[in-house]
N, CA, C and O of each residue as an XYZ file, in Angstrom:
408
protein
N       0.816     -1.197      0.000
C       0.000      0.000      0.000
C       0.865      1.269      0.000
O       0.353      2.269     -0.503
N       2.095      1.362      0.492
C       2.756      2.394      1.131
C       3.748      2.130     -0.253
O       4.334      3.179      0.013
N       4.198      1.828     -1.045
C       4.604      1.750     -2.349
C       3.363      2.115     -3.544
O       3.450      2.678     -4.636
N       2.635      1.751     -3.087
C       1.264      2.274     -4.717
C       1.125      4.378     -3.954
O       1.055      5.471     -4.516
N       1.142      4.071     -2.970
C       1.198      5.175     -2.398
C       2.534      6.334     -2.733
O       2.283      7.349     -3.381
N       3.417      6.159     -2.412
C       4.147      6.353     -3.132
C       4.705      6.574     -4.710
O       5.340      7.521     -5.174
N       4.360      5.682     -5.178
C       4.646      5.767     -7.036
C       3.430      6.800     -7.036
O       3.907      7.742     -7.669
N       2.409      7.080     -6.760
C       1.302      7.931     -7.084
C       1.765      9.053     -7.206
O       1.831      9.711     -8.245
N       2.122      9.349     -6.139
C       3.141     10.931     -5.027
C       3.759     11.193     -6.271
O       3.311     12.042     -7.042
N       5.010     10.346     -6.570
C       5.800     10.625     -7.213
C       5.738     10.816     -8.653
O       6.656     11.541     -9.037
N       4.868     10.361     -9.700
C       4.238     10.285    -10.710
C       3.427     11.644    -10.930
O       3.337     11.944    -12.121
N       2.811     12.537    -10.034
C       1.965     13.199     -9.451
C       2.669     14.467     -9.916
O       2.478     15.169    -10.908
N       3.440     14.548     -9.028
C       4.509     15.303     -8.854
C       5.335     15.729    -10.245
O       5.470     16.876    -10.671
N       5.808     14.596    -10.788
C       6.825     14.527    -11.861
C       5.767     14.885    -12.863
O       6.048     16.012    -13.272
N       4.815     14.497    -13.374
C       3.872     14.903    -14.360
C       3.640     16.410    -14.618
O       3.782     17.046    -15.662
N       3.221     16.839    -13.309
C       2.608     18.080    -13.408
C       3.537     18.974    -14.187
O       4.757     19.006    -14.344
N       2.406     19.767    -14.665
C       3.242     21.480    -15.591
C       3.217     22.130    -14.907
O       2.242     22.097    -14.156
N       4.406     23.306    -14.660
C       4.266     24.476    -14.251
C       2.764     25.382    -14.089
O       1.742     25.154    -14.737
N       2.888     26.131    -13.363
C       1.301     27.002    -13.602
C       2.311     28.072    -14.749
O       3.497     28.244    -15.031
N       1.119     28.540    -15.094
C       1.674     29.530    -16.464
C       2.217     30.839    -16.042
O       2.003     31.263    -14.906
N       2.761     31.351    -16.723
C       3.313     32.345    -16.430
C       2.411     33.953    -16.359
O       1.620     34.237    -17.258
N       2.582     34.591    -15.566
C       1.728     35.808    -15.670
C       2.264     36.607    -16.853
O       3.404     36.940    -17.176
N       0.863     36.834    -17.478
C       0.548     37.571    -18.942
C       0.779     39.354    -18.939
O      -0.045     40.128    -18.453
N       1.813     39.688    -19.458
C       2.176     40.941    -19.477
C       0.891     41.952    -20.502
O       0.558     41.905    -21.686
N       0.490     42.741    -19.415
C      -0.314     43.439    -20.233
C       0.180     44.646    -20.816
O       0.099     45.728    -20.236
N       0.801     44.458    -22.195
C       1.420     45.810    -23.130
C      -0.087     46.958    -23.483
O       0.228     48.010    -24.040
N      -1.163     46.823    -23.268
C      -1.904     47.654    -23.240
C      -2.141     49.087    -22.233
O      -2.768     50.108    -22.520
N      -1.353     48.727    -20.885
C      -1.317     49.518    -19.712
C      -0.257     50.440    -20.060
O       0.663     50.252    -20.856
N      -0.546     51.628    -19.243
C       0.794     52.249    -19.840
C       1.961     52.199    -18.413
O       1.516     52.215    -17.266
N       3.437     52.140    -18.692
C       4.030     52.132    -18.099
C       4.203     52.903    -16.711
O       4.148     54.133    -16.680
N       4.438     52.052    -15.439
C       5.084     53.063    -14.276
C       6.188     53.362    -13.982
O       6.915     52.618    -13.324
N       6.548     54.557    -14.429
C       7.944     54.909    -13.572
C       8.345     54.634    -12.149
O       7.700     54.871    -11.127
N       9.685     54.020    -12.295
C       9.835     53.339    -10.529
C      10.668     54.215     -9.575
O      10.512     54.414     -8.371
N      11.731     54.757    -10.560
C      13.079     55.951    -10.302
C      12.960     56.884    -11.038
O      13.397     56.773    -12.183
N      12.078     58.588    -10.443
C      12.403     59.266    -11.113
C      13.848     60.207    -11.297
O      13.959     60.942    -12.277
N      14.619     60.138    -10.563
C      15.662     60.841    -10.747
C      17.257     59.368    -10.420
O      17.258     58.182    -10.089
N      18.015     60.088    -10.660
C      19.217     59.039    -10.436
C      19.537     59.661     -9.434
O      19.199     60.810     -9.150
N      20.770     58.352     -8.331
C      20.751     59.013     -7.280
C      22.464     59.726     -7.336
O      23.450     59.583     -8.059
N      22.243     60.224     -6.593
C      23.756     61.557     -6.494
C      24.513     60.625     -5.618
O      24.183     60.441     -4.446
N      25.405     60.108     -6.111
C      26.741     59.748     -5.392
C      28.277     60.082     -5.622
O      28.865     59.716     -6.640
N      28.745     60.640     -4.835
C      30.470     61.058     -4.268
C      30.829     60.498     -3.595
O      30.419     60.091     -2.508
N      31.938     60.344     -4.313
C      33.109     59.483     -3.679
C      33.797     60.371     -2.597
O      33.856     61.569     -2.877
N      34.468     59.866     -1.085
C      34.601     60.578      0.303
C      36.007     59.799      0.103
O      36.344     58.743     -0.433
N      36.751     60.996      0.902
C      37.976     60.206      1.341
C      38.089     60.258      2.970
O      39.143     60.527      3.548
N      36.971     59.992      3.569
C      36.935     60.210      5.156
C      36.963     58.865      5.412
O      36.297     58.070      4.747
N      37.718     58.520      6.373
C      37.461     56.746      7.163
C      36.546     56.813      8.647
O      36.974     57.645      9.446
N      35.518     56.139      9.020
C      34.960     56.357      9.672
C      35.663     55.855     11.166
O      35.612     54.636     11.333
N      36.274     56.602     12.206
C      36.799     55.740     13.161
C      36.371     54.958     14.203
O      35.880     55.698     15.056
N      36.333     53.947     14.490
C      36.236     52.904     15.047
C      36.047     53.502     16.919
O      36.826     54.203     17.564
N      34.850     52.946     17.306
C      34.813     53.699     18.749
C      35.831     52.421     19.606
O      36.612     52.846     20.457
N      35.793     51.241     19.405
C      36.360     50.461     20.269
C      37.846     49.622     19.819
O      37.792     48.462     19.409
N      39.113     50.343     19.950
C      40.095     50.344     19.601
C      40.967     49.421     20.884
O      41.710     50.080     21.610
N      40.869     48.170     21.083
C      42.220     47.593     22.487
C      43.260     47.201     22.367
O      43.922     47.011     23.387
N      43.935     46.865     20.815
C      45.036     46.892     20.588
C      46.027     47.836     20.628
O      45.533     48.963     20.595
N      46.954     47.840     20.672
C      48.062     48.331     19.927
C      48.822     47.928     18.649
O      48.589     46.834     18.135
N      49.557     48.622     18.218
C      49.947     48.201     16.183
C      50.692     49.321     15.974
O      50.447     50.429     16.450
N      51.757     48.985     15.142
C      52.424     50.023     13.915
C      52.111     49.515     12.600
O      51.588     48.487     12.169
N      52.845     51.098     11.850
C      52.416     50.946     10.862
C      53.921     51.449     10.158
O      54.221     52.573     10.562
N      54.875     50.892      9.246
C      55.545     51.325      8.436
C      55.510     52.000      7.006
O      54.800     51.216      6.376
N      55.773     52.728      6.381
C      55.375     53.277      5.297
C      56.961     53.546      4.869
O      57.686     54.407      5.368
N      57.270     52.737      3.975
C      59.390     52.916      3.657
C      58.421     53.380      1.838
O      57.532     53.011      1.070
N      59.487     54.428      2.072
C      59.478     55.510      0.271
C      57.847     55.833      0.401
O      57.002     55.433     -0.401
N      57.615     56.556      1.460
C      56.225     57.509      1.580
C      56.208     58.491      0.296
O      57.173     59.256      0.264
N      55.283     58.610     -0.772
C      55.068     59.555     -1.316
C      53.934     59.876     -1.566
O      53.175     59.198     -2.259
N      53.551     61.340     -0.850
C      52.447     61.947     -0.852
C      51.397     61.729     -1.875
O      50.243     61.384     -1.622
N      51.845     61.937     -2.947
C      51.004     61.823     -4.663
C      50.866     60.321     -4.494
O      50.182     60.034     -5.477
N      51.049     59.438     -3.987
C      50.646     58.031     -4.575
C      49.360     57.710     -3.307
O      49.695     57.595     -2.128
N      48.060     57.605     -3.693
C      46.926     57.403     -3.485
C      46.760     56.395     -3.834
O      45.744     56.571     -4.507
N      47.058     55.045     -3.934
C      47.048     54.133     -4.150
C      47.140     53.174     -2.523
O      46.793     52.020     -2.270
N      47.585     53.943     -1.899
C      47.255     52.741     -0.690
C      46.486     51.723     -0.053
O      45.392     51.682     -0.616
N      46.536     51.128      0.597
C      45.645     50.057      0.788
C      45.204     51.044      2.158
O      45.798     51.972      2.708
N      43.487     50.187      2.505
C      42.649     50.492      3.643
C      43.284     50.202      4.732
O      42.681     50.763      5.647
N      44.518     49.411      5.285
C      45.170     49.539      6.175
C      46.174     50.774      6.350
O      46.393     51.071      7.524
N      46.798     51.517      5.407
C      47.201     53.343      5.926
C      46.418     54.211      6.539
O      46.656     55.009      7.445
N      44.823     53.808      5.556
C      44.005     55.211      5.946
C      43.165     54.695      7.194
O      42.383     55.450      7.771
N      43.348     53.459      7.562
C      42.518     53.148      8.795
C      44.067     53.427     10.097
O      43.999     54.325     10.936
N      45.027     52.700     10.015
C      46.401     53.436     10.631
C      46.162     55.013     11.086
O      46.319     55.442     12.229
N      45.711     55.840      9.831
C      46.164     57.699     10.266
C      44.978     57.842     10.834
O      44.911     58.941     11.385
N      44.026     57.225     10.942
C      42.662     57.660     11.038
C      42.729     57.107     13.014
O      42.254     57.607     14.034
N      43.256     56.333     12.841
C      43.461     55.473     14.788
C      44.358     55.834     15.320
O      44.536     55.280     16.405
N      45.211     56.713     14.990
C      46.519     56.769     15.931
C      46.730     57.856     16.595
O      46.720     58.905     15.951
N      46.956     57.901     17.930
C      47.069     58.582     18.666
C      48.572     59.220     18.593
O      48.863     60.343     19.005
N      49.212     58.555     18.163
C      50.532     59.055     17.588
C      51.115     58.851     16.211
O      50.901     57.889     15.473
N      51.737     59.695     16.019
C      52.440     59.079     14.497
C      54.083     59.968     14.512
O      54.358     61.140     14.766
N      54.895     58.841     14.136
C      56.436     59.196     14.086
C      56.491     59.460     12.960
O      55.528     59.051     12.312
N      57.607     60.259     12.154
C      57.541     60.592     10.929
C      59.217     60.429     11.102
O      59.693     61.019     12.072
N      60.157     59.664     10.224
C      61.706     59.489      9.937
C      61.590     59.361      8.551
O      61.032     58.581      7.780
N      62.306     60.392      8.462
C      62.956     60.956      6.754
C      64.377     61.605      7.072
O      64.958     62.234      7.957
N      64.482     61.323      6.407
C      66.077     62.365      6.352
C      66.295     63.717      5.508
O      67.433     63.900      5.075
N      65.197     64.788      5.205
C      65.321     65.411      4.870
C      63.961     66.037      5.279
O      62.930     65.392      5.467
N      64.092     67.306      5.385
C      63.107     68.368      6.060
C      61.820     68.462      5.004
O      60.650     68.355      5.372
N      62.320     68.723      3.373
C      61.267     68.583      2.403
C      60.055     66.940      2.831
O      58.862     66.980      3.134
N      60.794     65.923      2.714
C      59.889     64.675      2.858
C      59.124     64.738      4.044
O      58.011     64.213      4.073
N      59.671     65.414      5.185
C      59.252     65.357      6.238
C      57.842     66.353      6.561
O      56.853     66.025      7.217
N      58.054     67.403      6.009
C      56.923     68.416      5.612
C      55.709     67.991      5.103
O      54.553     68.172      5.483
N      56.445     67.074      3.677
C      55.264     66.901      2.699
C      54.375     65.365      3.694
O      53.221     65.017      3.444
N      55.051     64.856      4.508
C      54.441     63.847      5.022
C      53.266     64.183      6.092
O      52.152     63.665      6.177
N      53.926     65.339      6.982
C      53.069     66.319      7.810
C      51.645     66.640      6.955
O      50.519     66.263      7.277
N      52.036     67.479      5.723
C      50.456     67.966      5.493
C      49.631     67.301      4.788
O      48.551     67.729      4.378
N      50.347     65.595      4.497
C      49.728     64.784      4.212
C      48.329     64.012      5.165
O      47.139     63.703      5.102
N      49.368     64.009      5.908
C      49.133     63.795      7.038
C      47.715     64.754      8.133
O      47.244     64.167      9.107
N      47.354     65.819      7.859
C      46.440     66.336      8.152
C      45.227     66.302      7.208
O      44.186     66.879      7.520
């Protein structure tokens, strides 16, 4: 019984068609969903982190200001640190690292 029962189920099952698909009515006229596009800018702010218990450095060897290419570990680094050392050997690098740096 529990086998005729079964093959039924399964036969049942496997047979059936899909229900049909809902019929697009091209007679209606269209709704707009988005009337405007949305305004997005790109930020160079990192948001800082309220719960900080580590400690960490951060090295940066041949710092140059113009290269924006860094990874999210610099700008999360300047963005957490309560200190920052700056070693250059020259007063120019050392400057340009400063107002980078702000």
């Amino acid at each position: 019984m529990k086998k005729i029962l079964m093959i039924s189920i399964l036969f049942l099952t496997a047979c059936s068609s899909p229900p049909e698909p809902p019929q697009v009515e091209w007679e209606k006229r269209p709704e707009v969903m988005n009337t405007q596009i949305m305004n997005w800018t790109p930020t160079s702010n990192v948001i800082k982190s309220d719960n900080i218990n580590s400690s960490w450095s951060n090295v940066l060897p041949g710092f140059k200001p113009e290269n924006r290419l860094y990874d999210d570990s610099v700008f999360y680094a300047v963005a957490h640190s309560e200190k920052i050392v700056v070693r250059t050997s020259s007063f120019d690098s050392y400057w340009s690292a400063k107002c980078w740096l702000r």
